[in-house]
C-alpha positions as CSV (number, residue, x, y, z in Angstrom):
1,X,77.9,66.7,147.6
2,X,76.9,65.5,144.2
3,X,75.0,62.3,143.6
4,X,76.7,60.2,140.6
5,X,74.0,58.5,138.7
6,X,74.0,55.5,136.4
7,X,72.1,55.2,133.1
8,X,71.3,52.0,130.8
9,X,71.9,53.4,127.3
10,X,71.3,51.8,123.7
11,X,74.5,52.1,121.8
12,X,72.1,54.1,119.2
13,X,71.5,56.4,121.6
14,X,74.9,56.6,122.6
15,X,75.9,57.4,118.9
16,X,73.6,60.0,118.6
17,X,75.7,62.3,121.6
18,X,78.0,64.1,119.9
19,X,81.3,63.7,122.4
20,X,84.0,65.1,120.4
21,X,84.4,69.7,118.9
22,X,84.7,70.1,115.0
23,X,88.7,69.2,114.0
24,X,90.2,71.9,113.4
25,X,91.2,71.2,110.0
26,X,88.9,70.4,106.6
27,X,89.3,66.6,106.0
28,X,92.1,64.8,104.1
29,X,89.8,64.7,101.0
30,X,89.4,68.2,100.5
31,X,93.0,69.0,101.9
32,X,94.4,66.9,99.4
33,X,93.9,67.3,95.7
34,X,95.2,65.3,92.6
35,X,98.5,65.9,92.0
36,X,97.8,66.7,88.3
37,X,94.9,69.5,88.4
38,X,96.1,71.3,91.8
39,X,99.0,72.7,93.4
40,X,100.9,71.9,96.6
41,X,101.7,74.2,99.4
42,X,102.7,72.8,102.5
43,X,101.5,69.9,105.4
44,X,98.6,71.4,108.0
45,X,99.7,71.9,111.4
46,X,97.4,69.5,113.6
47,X,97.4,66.5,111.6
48,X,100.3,66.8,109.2
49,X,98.3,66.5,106.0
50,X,99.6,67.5,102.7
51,X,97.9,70.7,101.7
52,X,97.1,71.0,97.6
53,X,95.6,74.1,96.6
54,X,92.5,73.9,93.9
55,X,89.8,76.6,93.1
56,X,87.8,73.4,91.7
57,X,85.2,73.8,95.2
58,X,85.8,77.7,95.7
59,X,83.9,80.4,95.0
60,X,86.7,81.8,93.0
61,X,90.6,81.3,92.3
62,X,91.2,84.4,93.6
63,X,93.9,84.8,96.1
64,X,94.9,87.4,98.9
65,X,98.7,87.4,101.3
66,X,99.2,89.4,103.6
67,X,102.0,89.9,106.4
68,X,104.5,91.5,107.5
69,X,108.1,92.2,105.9
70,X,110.0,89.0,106.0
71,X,107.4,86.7,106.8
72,X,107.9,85.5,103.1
73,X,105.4,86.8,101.1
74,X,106.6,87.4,97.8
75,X,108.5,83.6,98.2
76,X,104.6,82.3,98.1
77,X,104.0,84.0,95.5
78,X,106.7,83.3,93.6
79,X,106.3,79.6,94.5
80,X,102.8,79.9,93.4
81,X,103.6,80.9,89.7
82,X,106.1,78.6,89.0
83,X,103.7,75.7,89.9
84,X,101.0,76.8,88.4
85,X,102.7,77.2,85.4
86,X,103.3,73.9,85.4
87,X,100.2,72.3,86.6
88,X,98.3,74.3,84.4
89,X,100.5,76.3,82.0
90,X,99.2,79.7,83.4
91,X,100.8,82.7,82.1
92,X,101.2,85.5,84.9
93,X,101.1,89.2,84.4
94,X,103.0,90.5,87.7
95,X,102.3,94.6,88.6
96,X,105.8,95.0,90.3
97,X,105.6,98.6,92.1
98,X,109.0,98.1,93.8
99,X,110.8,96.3,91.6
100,X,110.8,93.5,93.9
101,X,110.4,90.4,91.1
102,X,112.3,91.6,87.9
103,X,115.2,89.5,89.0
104,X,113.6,86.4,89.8
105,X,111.9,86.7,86.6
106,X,114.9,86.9,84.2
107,X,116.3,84.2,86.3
108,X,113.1,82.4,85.3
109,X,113.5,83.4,81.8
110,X,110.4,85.3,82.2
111,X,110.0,88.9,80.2
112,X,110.5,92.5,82.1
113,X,108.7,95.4,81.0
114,X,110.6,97.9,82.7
115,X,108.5,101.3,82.6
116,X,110.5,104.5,83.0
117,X,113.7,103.0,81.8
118,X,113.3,102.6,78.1
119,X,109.8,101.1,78.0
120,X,106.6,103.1,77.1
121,X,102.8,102.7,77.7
122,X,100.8,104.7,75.4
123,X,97.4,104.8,77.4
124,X,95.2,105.8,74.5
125,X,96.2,102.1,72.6
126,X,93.0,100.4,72.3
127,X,94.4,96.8,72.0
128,X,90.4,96.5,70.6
129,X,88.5,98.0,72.8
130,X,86.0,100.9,71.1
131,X,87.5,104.2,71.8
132,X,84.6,105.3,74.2
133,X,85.5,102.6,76.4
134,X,88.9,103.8,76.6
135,X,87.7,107.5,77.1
136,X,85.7,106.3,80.3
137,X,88.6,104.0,81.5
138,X,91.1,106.7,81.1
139,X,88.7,109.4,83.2
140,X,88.0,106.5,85.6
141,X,92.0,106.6,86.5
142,X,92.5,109.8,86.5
143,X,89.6,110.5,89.0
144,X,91.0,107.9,91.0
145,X,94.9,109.6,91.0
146,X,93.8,113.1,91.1
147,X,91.1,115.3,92.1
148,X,89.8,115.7,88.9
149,X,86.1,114.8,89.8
150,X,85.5,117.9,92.0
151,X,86.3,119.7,88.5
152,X,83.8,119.1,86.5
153,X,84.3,122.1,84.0
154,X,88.0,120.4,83.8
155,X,86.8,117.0,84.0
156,X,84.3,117.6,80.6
157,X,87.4,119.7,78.6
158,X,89.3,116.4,79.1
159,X,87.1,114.0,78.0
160,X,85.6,115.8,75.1
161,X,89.3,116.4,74.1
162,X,90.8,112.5,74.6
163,X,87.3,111.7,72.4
164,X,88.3,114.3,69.6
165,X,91.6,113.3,69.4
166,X,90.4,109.7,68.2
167,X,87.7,111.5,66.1
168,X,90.5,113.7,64.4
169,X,92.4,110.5,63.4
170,X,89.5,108.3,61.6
171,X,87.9,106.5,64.4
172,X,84.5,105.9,64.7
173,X,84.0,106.4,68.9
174,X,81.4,103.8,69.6
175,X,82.8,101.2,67.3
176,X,85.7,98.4,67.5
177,X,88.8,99.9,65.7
178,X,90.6,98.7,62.3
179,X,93.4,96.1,63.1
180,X,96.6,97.7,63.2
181,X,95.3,100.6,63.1
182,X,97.9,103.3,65.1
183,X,96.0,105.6,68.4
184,X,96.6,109.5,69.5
185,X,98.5,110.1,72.4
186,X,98.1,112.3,75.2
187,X,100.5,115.0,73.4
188,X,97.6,115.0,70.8
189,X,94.7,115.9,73.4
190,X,97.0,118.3,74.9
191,X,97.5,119.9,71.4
192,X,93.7,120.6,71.2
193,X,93.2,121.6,74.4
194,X,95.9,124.4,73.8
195,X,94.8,125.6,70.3
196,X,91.6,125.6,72.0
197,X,92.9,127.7,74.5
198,X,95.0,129.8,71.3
199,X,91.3,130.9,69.6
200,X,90.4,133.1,72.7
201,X,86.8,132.1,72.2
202,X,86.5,129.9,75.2
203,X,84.4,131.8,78.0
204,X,87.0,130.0,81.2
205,X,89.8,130.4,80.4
206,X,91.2,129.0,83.6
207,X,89.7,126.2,83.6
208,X,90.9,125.1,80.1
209,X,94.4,126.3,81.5
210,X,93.9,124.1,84.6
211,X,92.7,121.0,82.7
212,X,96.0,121.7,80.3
213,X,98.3,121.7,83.7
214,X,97.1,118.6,84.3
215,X,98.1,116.7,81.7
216,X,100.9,118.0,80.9
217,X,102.3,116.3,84.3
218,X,101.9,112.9,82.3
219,X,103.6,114.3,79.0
220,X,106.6,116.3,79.8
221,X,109.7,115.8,78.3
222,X,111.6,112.5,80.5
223,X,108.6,111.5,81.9
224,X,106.1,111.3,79.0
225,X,106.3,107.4,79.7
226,X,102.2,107.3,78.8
227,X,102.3,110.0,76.1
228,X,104.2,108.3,73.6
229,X,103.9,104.9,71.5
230,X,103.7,101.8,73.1
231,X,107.0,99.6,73.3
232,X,104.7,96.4,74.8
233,X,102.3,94.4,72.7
234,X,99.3,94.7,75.3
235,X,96.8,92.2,73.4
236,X,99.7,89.7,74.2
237,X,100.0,90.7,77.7
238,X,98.2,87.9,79.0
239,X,99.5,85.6,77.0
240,X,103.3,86.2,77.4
241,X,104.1,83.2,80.0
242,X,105.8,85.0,82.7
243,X,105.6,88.9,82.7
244,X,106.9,91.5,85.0
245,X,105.6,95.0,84.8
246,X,108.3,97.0,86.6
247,X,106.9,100.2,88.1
248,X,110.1,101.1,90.4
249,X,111.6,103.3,87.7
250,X,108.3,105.7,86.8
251,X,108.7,109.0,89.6
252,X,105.7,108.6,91.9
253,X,103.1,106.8,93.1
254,X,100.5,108.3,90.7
255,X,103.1,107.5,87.5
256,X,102.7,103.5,89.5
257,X,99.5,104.3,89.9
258,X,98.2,105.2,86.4
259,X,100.0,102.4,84.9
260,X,99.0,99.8,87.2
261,X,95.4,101.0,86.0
262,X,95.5,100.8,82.6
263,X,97.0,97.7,82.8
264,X,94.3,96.3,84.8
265,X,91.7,97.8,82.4
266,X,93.3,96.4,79.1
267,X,93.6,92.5,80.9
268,X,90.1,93.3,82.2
269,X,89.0,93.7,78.5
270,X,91.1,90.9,77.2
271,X,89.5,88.3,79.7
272,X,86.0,89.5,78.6
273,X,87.2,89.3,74.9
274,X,88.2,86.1,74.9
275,X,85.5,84.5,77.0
276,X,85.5,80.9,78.7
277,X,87.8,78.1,77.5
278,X,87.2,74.6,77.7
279,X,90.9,74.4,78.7
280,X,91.0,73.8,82.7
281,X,92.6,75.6,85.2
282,X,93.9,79.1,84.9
283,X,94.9,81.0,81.8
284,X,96.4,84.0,83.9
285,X,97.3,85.2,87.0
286,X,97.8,89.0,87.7
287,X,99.6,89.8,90.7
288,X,99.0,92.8,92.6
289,X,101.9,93.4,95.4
290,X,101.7,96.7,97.7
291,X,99.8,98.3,94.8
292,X,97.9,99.9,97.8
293,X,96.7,102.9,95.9
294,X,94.6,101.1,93.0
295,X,93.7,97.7,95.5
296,X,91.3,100.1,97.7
297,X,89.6,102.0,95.4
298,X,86.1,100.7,94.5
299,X,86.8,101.6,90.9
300,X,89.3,99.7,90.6
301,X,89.2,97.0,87.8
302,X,91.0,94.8,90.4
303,X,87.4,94.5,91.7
304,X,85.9,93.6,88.6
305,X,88.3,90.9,88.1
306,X,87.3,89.6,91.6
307,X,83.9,89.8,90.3
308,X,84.1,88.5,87.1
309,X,87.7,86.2,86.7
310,X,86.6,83.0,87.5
311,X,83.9,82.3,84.6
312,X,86.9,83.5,82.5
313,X,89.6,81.3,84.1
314,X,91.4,84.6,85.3
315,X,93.0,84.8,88.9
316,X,94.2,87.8,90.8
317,X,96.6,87.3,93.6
318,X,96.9,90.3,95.8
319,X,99.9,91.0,98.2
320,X,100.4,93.3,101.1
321,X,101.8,93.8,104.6
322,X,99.2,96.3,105.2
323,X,95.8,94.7,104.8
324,X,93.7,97.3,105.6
325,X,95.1,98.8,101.9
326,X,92.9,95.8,100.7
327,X,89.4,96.8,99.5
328,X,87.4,95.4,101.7
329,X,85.3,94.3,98.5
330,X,88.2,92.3,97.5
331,X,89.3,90.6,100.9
332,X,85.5,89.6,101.5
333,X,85.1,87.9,98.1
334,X,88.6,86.2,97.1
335,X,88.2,82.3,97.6
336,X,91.2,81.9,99.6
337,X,93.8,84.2,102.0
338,X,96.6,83.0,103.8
339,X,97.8,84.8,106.3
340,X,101.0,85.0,107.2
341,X,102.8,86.4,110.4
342,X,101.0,89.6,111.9
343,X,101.7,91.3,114.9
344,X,99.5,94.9,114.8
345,X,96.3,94.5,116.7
346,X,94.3,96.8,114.2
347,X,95.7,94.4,111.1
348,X,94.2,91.2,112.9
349,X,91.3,93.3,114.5
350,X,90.7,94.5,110.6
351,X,91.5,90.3,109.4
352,X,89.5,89.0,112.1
353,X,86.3,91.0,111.4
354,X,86.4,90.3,107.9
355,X,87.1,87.0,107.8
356,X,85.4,85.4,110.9
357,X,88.0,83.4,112.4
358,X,88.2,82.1,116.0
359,X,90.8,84.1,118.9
360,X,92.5,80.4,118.9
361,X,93.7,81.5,115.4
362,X,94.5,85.3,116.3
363,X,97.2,84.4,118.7
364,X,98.7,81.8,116.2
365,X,99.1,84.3,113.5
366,X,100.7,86.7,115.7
367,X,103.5,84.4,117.1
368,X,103.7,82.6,113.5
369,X,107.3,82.0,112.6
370,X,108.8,82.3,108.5
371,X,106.3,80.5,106.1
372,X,104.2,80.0,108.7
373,X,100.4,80.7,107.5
374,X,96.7,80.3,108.3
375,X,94.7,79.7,105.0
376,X,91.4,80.4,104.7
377,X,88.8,78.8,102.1
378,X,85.4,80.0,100.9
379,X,83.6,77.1,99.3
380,X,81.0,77.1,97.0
381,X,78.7,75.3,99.5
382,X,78.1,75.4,103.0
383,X,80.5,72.1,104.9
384,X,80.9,71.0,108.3
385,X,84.1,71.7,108.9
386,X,86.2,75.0,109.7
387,X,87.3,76.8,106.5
388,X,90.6,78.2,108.7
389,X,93.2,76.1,109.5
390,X,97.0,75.9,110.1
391,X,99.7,76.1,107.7
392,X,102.9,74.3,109.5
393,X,104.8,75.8,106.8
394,X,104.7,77.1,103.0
395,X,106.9,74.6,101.4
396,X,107.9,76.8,98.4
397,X,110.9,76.5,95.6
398,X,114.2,77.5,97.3
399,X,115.3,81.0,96.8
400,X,118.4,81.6,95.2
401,X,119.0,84.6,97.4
402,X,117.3,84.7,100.3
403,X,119.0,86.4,103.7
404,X,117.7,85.2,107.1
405,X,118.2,87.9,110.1
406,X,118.5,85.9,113.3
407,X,117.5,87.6,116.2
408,X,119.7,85.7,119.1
409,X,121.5,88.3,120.9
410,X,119.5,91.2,120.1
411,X,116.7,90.4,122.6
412,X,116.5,87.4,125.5
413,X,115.9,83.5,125.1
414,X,112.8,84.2,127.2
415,X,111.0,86.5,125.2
416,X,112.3,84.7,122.0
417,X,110.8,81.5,123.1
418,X,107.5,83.0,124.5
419,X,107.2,84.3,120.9
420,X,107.0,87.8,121.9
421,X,108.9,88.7,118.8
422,X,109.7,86.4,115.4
423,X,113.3,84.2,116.0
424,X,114.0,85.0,112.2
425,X,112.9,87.4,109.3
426,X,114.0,86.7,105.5
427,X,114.7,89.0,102.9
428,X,115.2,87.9,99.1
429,X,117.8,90.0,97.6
430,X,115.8,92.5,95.6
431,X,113.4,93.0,98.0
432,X,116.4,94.2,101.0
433,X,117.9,95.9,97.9
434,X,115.2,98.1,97.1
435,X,114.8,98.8,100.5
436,X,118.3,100.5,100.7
437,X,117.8,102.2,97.3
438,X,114.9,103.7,99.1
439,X,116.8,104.5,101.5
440,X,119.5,106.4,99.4
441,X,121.8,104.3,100.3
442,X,124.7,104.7,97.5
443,X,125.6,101.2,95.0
444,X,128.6,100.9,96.8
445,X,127.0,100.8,100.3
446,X,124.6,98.1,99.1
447,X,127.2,96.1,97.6
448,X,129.3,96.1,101.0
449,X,126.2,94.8,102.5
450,X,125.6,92.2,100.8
451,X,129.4,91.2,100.8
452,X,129.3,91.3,104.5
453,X,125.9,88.7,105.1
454,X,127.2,86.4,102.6
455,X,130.2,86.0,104.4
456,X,128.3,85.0,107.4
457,X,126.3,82.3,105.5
458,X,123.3,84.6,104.3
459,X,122.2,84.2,108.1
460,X,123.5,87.0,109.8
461,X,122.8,87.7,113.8
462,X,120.4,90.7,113.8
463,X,122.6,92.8,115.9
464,X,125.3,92.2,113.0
465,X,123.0,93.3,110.1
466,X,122.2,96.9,111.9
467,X,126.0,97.9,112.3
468,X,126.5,96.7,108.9
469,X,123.8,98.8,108.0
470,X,125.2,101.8,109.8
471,X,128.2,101.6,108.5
472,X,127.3,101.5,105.2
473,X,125.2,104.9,105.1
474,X,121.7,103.6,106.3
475,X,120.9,106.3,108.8
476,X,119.7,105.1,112.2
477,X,115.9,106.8,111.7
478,X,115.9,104.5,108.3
479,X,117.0,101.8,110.7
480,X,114.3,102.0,112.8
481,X,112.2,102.1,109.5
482,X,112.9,98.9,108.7
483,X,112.1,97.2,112.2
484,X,108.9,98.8,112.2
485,X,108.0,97.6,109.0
486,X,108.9,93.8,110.8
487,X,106.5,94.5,113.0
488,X,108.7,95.1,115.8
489,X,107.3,97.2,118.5
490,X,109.2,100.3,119.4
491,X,110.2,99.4,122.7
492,X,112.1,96.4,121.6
493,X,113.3,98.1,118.9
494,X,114.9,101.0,121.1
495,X,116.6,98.0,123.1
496,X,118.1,96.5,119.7
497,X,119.4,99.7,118.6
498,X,121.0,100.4,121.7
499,X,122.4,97.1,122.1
500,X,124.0,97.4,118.9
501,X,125.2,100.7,119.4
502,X,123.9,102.7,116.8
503,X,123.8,106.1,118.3
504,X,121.2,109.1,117.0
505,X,118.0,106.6,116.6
């Protein structure tokens, strides 16, 4: 039997035991930030404190989301620009490779720079740079889209080729070029490459016929969208207020791709160019959302800008529901992530082990409802208090077309209120639209759709929302598409799609 024991303490010694763990949330003071130099996101979970977001104590401004469709990512970000545009007058640059934002930016009188449908990127334009800059940028992308760089007889023809077609028009490679002075184009390097080819003096043939195959794919006749003159004002770019780079109607990922790239590159330049203002805050943001291809690439200028934005007042937020297509160089180093509702163990084994944070976090993230969100800080200096913490909810701008799937009746009250699946899952209007032009579903279909949930309120039951989507020409394999990509396992799913009937899953 244990003997209880009595001690005569000092109340100095007494204040020296430390009786109490480390709150779980970063004090009041850093939580909440003037009004005027920092924007507001939501109230913290444990104690209910307003939450203002500021870079002023970060290591950077930079920002990553990730989550699953529906958990209301692109309503963060879309919240995000529209108050920093106010707190600070930020202009944002958005890299769209769905389409997902070019409504909500008209609506916000924002412009759209819709490549592929009557807009044009000619990515031999220098906006100032020295043309051997461009040469190196342009050879960086392609080795990053194509396989170029196991080629190196084909990867010298091209370079030497983009260099001579600068050459051949009065520029002088390793210097700045005249103001309004016009650039070659693709179709001009292809030109030499094939009179090259013409002469019959070149020893490899193949190679030089290869290397002409190659670009050609980028300057064919409909999809020359790179090879021809500019319709955007790119030394504006970053200066536009808001701008939305729509990549949903270029062919394929390496069209997005190339373009998404260059775009980078010429920002990259134009934040160096410029230099640090004495202006505070943030002059622009780019957005990057499920631009997995050039976020995971280690020569990506996305990673420069992580490197290099802050000293120039430059912010990149990226986006994605995968966030293993995240460099890992970019995840590591951006000042602050929030986290949104994940449910794969890999995604929160690959979170977890990058970001540190405790198990007690884990499971909140994967039973988080809509807007729900752990954020994470990195601060400049080491504190005494955790740098994850609870978002109760993103309090963002409302919508003005935002559909909530409510999953009552597909599954039972038990598992919904153990949280073994998400009670609701919203989808803005372009976003579910894109989805269903992805899925070939025809403009009439989609309209039907859309009919259908507004009638029930824009909150229709989820069981509701399949047959409507089965009887509108979704196929039930595309079905089961889009409740994997909610982060619905497939055993619930099989019981949802049997429960609402839709046969052939």
């Amino acid at each position: 039997m244990s003997i209880l024991k009595l001690q005569n303490l000092m109340s100095n010694d007494i204040a020296k035991r430390s009786f109490l763990s480390r709150p779980p949330e970063p004090p009041a003071s850093i939580l909440v930030g003037d009004v005027l130099k920092s924007i507001y996101i939501g109230t913290t979970k444990v104690f209910q404190v307003p939450f203002s977001w500021s870079f002023t104590n970060l290591t950077n401004p930079h920002i990553a989301i990730v989550g699953i469709t529906g958990s209301g990512k692109s309503y963060f970000v879309k919240t995000f620009l529209i108050r920093a545009s106010y707190v600070w007058n930020s202009n944002a640059v958005i890299i769209d490779w769905a389409g997902e934002y070019k409504a909500w930016v008209k609506q916000s009188g924002g412009k759209v720079i819709a490549l592929g449908k009557g807009d044009y990127l000619n990515i031999m334009d220098l906006s100032g740079m020295k043309p051997l800059d461009r040469v190196k940028q342009i050879m960086t992308s392609f080795e990053i889209l194509t396989d170029i760089s196991q080629f190196a007889e084909q990867r010298r023809l091209t370079s030497e080729a983009i260099e001579q077609a600068y050459t051949n028009l009065g520029f002088v490679v390793s210097e700045p070029p005249e103001k309004g002075k016009e650039s070659p184009t693709l179709k001009d390097v292809i030109a030499l490459l094939e009179e090259k080819l013409q002469d019959g003096t070149y020893e490899y043939p193949a190679e030089l016929e290869n290397t002409i195959y190659r670009l050609r794919q980028f300057a064919r006749e409909g999809e020359d969208f790179f090879a021809r003159k500019s319709t955007i004002d790119l030394g504006k770019l970053s200066e536009s207020g808001l701008v939305d780079i729509d990549l949903s109607g270029l062919p394929d990922e390496k069209f997005r791709g190339l373009a998404s790239l260059f775009i980078l590159q010429t920002l990259k330049e134009k934040m160096r160019f410029e230099g640090w203002s004495e202006s505070k805050g943030l002059k622009t943001l780019v957005v990057l959302d499920e631009a997995w291809k050039i976020a995971s690439d280690d020569r990506s200028d996305a990673i420069t800008i992580v490197r290099e934005g802050r000293k120039y007042q430059f912010g990149l937020i990226v986006a994605s529901q995968n966030p293993t297509d995240i460099n890992e160089a970019i995840f590591s180093n951006v000042g602050t992530t929030f986290i949104l509702r994940i449910k794969f163990e890999k995604f929160l084994n690959y979170i977890q082990g990058t970001i540190n944070f405790s198990n007690f976090i884990r499971e909140e993230i994967s039973n988080f409802g809509v807007g729900q969100a752990a954020v994470e800080m990195a601060f400049q200096t080491a504190l005494r208090f955790p740098q994850t913490f609870i978002l109760e909810k993103i309090q963002g701008e409302t919508p003005l077309y935002v559909y909530t799937v409510n999953m009552e009746g597909a599954i039972s009250e038990s598992e919904l209120s153990s949280n073994v699946i998400q009670r609701d899952y919203q989808f803005e209007r372009e976003e579910l639209r894109n989805k269903l032009i992805e899925y070939n579903v025809s403009a009439e279909g989609i309209d039907s759709i859309f009919s259908s949930m507004d009638e029930s309120g824009r909150n229709p039951k989820m069981l509701d929302f399949i047959n409507v989507l089965f009887q509108n020409g979704v196929e039930a394999s595309d079905i089961v598409l889009l409740l994997k990509s909610m982060s619905i396992e497939d055993s619930i799913i099989t019981r949802i799609i049997a429960k609402a009937g839709v046969r052939n899953a």
